[in-house]
LOMIBA-36771 format. One line per 10 residues: their letters; for each residue x, y, z of N, C-alpha, C. Coordinates in steps of 0.2 Angstrom, whole numbers. Layout:
<sites>
A> X:Y:Z:X:Y:Z:X:Y:Z  ...
</sites>
This chain:
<sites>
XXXXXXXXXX> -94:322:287:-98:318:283:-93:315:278  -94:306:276:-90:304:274:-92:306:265  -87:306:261:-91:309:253:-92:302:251  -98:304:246:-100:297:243:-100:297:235  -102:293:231:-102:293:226:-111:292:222  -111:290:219:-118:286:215:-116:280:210  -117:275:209:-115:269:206:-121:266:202  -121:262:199:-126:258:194:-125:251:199  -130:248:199:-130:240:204:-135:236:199  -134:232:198:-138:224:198:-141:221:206
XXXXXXXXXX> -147:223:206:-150:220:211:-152:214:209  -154:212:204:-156:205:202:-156:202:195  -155:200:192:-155:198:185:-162:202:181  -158:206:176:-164:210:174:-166:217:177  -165:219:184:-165:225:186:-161:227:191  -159:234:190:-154:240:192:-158:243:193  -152:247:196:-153:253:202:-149:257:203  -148:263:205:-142:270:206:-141:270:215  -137:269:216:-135:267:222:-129:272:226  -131:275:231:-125:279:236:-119:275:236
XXXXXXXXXX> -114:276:236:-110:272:239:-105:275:243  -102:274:249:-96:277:251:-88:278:246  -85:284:247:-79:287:242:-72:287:248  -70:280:248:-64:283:253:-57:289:251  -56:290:256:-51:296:253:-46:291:250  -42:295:245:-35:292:241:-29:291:245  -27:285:245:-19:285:246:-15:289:242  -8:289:246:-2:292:240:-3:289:235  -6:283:233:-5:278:227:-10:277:223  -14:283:226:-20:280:223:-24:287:218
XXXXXXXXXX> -26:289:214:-29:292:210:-39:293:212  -41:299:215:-50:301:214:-49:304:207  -54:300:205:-57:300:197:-65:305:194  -65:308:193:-74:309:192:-75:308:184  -80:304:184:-81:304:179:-84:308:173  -83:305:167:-84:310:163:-91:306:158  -88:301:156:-93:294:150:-89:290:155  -95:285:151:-93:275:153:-98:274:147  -97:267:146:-99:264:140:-104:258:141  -107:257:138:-111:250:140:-108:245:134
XXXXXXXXXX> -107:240:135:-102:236:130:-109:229:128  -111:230:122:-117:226:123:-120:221:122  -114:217:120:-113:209:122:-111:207:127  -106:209:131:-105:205:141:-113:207:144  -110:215:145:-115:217:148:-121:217:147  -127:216:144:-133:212:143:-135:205:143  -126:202:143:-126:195:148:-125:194:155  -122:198:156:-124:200:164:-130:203:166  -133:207:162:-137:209:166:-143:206:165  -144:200:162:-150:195:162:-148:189:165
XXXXXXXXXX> -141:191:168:-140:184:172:-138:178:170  -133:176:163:-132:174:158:-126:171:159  -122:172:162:-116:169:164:-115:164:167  -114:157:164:-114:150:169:-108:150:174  -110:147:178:-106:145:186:-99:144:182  -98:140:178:-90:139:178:-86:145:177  -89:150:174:-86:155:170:-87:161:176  -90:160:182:-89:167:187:-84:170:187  -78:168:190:-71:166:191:-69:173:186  -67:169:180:-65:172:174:-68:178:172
XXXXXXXXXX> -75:177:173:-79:186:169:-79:188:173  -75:190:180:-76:196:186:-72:201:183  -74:206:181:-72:214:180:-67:214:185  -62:221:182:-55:223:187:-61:225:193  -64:229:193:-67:231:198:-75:231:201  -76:226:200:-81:222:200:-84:222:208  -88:223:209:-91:222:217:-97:218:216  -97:212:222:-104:207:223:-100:202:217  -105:196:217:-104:191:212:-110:189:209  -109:187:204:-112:184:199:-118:178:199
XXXXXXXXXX> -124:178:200:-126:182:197:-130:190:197  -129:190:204:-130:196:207:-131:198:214  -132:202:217:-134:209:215:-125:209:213  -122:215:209:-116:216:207:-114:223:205  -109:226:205:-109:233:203:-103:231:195  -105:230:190:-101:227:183:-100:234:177  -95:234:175:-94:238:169:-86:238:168  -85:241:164:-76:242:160:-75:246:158  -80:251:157:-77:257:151:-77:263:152  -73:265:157:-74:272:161:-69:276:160
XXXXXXXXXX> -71:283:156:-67:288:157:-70:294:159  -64:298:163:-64:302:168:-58:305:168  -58:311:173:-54:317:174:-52:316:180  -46:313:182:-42:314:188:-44:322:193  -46:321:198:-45:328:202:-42:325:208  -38:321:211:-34:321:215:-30:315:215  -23:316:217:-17:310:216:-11:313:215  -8:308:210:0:310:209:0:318:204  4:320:206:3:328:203:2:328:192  6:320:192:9:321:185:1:318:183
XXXXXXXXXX> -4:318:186:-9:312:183:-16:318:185  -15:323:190:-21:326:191:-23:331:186  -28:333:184:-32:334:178:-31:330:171  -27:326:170:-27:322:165:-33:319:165  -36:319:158:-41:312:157:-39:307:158  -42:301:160:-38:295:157:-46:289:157  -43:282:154:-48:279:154:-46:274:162  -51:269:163:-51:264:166:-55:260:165  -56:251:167:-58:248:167:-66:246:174  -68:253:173:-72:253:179:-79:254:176
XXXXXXXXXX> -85:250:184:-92:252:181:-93:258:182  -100:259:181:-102:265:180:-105:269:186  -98:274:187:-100:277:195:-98:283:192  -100:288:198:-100:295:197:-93:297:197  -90:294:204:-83:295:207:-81:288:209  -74:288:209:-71:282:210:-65:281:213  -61:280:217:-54:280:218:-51:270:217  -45:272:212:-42:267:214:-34:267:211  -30:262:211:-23:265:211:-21:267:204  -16:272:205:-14:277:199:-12:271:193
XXXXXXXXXX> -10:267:195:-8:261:191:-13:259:186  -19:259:188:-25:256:185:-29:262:181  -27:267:179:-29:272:173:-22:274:169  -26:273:163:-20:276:156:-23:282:154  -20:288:152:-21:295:154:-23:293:143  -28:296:143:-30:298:135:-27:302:131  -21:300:125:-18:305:122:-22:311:120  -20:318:120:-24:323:116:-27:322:111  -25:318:107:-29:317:98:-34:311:99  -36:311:106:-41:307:106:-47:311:111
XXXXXXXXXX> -53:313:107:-58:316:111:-62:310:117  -62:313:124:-66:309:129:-70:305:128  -76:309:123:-81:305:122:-82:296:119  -76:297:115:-72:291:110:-69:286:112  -66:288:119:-60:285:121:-64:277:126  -70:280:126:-75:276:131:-74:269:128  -70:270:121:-72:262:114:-63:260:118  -60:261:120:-54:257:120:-54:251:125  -57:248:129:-59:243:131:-62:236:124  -65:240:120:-66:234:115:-61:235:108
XXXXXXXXXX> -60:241:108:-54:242:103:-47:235:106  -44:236:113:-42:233:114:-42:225:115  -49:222:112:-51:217:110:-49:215:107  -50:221:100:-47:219:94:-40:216:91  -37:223:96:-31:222:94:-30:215:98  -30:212:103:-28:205:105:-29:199:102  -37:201:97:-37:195:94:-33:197:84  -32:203:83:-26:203:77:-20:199:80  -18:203:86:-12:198:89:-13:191:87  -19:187:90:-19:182:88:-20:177:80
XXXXXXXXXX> -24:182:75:-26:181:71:-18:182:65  -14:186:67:-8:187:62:-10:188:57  -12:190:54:-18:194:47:-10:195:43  -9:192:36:-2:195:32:-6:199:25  1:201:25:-3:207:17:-4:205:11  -12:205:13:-14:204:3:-19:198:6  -18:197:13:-26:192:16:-33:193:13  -37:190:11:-43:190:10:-49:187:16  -52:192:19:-51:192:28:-61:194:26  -64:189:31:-72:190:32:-71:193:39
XXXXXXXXXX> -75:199:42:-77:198:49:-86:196:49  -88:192:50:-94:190:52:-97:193:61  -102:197:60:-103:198:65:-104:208:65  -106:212:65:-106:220:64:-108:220:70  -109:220:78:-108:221:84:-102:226:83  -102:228:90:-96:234:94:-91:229:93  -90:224:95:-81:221:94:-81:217:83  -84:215:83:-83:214:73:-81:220:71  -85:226:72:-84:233:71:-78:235:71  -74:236:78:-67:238:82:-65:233:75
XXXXXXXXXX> -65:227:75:-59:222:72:-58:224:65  -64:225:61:-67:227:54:-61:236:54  -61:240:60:-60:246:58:-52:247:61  -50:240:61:-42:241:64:-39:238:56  -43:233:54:-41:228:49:-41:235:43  -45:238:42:-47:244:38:-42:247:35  -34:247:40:-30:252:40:-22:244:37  -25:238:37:-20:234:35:-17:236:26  -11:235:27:-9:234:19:-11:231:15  -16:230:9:-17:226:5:-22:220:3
XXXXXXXXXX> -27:222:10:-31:213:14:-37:215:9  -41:212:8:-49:213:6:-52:209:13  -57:217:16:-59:217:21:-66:217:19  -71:213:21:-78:214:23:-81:213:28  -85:214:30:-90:213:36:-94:213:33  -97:207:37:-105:203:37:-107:201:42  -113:205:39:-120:204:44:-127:203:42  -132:200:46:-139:200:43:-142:205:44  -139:210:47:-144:217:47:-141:221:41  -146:222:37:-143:227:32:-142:236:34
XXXXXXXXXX> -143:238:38:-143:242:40:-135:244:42  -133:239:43:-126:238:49:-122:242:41  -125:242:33:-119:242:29:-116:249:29  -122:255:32:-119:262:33:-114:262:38  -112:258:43:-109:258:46:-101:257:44  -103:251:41:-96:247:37:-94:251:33  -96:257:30:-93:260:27:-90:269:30  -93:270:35:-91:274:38:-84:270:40  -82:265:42:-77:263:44:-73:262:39  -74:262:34:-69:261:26:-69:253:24
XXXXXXXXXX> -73:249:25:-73:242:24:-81:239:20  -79:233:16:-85:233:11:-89:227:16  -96:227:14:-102:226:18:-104:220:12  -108:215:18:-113:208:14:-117:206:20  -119:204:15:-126:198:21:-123:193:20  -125:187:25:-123:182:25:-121:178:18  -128:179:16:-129:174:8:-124:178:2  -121:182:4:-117:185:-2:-111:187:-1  -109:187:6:-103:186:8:-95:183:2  -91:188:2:-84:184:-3:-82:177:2
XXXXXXXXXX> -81:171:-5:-78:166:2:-70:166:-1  -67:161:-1:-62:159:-2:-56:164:4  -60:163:9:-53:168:15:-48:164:18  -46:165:19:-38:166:23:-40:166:29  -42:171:30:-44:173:40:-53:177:40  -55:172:43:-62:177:45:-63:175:52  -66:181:54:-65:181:63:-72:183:63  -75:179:69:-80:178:70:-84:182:77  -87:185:76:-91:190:81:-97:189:82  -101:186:78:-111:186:78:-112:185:85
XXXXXXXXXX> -108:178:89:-112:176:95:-118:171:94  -119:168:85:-124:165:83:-121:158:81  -126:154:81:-121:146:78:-123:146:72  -126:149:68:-129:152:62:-121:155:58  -118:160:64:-114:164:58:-107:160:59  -107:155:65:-98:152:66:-102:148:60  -106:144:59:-105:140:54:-105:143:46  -107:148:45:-106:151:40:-97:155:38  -95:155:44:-88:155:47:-84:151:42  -85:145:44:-82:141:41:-83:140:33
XXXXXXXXXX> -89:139:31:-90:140:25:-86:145:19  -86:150:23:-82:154:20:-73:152:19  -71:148:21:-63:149:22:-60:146:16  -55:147:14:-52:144:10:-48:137:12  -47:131:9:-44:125:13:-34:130:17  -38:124:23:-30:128:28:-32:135:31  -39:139:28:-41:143:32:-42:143:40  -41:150:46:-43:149:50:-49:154:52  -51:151:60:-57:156:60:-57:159:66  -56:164:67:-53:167:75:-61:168:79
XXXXXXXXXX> -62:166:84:-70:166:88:-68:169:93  -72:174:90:-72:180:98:-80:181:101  -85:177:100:-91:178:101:-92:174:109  -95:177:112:-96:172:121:-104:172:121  -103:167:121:-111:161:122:-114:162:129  -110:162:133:-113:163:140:-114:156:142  -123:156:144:-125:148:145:-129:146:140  -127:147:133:-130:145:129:-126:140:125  -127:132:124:-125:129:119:-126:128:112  -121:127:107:-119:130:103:-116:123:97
XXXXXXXXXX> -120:121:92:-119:115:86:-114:120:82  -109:116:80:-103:117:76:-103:111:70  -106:115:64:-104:108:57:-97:105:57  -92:100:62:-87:98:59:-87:93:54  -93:88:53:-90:83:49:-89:88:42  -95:84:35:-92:86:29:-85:86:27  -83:92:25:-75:93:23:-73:96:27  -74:97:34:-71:99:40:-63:98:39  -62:92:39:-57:89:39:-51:87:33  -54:84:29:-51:87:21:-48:92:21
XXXXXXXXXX> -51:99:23:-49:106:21:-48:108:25  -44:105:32:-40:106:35:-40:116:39  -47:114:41:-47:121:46:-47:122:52  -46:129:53:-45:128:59:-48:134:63  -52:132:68:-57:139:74:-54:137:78  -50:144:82:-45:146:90:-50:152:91  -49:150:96:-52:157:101:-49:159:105  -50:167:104:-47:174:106:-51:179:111  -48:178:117:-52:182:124:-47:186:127  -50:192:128:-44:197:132:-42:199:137
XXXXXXXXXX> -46:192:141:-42:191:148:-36:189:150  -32:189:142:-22:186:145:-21:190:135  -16:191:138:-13:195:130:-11:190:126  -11:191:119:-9:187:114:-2:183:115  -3:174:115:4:172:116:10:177:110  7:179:107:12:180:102:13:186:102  13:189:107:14:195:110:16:196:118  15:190:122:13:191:128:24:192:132  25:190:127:34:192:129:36:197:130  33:199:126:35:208:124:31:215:125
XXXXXXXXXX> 25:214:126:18:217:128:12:216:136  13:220:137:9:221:144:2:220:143  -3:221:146:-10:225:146:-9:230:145  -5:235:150:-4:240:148:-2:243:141  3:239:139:6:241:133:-2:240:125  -4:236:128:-10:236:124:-16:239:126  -16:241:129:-22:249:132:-19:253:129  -14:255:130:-10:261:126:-9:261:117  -12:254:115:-11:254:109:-17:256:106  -23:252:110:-30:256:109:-31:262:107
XXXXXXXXXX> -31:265:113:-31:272:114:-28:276:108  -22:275:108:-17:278:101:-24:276:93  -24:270:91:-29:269:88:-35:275:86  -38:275:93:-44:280:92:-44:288:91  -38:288:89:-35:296:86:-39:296:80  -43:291:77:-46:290:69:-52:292:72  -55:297:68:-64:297:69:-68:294:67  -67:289:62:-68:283:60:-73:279:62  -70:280:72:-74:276:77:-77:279:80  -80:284:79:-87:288:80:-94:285:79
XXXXXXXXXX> -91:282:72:-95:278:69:-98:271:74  -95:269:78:-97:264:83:-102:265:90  -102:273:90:-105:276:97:-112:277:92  -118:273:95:-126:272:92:-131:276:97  -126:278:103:-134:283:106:-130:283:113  -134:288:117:-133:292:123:-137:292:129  -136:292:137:-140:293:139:-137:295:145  -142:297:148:-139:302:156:-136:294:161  -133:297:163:-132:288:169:-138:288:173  -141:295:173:-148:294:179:-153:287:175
XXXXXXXXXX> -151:288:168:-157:283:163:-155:277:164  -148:275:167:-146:268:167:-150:262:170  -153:264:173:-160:257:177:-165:259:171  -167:262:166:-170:260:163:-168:259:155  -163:259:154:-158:259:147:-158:253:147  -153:249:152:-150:244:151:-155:239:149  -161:238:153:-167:231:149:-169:232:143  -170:239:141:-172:241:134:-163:238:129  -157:239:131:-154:237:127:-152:229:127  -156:226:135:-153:217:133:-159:216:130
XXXXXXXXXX> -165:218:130:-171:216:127:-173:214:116  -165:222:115:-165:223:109:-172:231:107  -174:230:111:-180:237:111:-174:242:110  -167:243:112:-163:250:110:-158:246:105  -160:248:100:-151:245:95:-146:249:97  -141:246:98:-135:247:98:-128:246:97  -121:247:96:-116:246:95:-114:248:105  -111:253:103:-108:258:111:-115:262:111  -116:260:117:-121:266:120:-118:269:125  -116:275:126:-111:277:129:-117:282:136
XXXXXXXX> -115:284:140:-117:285:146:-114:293:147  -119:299:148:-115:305:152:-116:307:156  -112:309:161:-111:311:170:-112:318:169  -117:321:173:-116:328:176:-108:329:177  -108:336:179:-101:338:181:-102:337:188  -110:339:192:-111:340:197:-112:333:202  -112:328:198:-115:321:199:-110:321:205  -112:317:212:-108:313:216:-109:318:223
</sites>
């Protein structure tokens, strides 16, 4: 009997499924994985799963290990960490993360997981996928010391960015958001909290996460002249009014955007992916990011979780996802 696995699927925009899948045996090359967590990331993923991603951007939004296309049915997700039980001797029992959706067991090349330092508990390590967001848009954002830095947006990736910037020399860091709620967050992470209307302006660098054409233009409002605004928010097929006229131009600003599908030009000489999943990971040795994991559920509950969190019926940051030992 061939071994199988269980997998989460997209049968159609809006509804999952928990699916058999066949588990082929591992090459020399290749690492079986059982999993331990995996993460739902709540802005891709809720755009996928409502079937949100416009035709030009297929291409580009297909996951490392993506099966089906978009808009569906598909097997999608990124944030999986698990215990090696079979492969290269130096890699077996290791933990390590991957880029993988949410299955019970998985084989794929040893190449394609970064083993989780020990000062990083499992549970946690699920965040380095967006942790590594972050770090690629600092890459691109260049943050100098004594910056006066807004992140708009208290989502999972503002969050990540808000608790990387936390540990900069000298920056005044806030995160802003319209949910007042989000401010126990911000300060679990060690960074000071506003609402939109009360936000500090005069910045240097504010990076933009909301996702709302509400909070880029508030974005700008905020900058100091020659300020720049780093856009990390994905619209999907949603279109999107940007204030340019007024003093757009007088005060000489500037919105670039920051995607972690190619690494920072201004690292890309020197830095791998790899090398920047390794950076992640190092990172979440703070317990700091604890504070970004907002709820839990079995994978069995995955066909029913996931509409309640595109819906907004489950708030979340990371809803992180846990595997039986026995699963598969």
């Amino acid at each position: 009997m061939p071994r199988v696995a269980c997998a989460f699927w997209l049968n159609a925009p809006g509804q999952g499924e928990i699916r058999t899948v066949p588990l082929p045996e591992p090459r020399a090359d290749e690492v079986l994985v059982r999993t331990l967590w995996s993460g739902v990331s709540r802005g891709t993923e809720t755009l996928v799963f409502r079937g949100g991603v416009p035709e030009s951007q297929h291409s580009v939004m297909r996951a490392p290990f993506q099966e089906g296309d978009f808009p569906a049915p598909l097997k999608y997700g990124y944030l999986n960490v698990g215990v090696v039980e079979e492969g290269p001797s130096a890699l077996v029992g290791r933990t390590v993360f991957c880029l993988y959706p949410h299955q019970t067991h998985y084989v794929v090349p040893a190449r394609a997981v970064t083993p989780v330092p020990d000062s990083v508990p499992a549970p946690r390590a699920v965040l380095a996928g967006t942790v590594e967001t972050a770090v690629n848009a600092l890459w691109d954002a260049a943050p100098l010391v004594g910056d006066r830095i807004a992140v708009i947006g208290a989502g999972m990736v503002g969050c990540s960015v808000a608790a990387v910037l936390a540990r900069y020399p000298a920056v005044r860091v806030q995160l802003v958001d319209a949910d007042p709620a989000r401010e126990a967050t911000a300060k679990a992470l060690g960074v000071d909290f506003a609402l939109p209307q009360h936000a500090l302006g005069d910045c240097d660098l504010v990076v933009h996460a909301s996702a709302t054409e509400e909070g880029l233009a508030r974005s700008l409002e905020l900058l100091a002249p020659e300020g720049t605004v780093i856009e990390l928010s994905w619209y999907g097929d949603r279109q999107v009014s940007l204030p340019l006229g007024e003093a757009f131009h007088s005060r000489r600003l500037v919105v670039r955007s920051s995607q972690v599908g190619a690494v920072s030009p201004a690292r890309r000489a020197r830095r791998t992916f790899a090398d920047r999943l390794a950076l992640a990971l190092d990172l979440l040795a703070d317990p700091a990011f604890d504070a970004l994991i907002t709820g839990e559920s079995a994978f069995e509950e995955l066909p029913g979780v996931l509409p309640r969190l595109a819906s907004g019926d489950l708030p979340a940051l990371c809803h992180r996802i846990r595997y039986a030992p026995t699963d598969g």
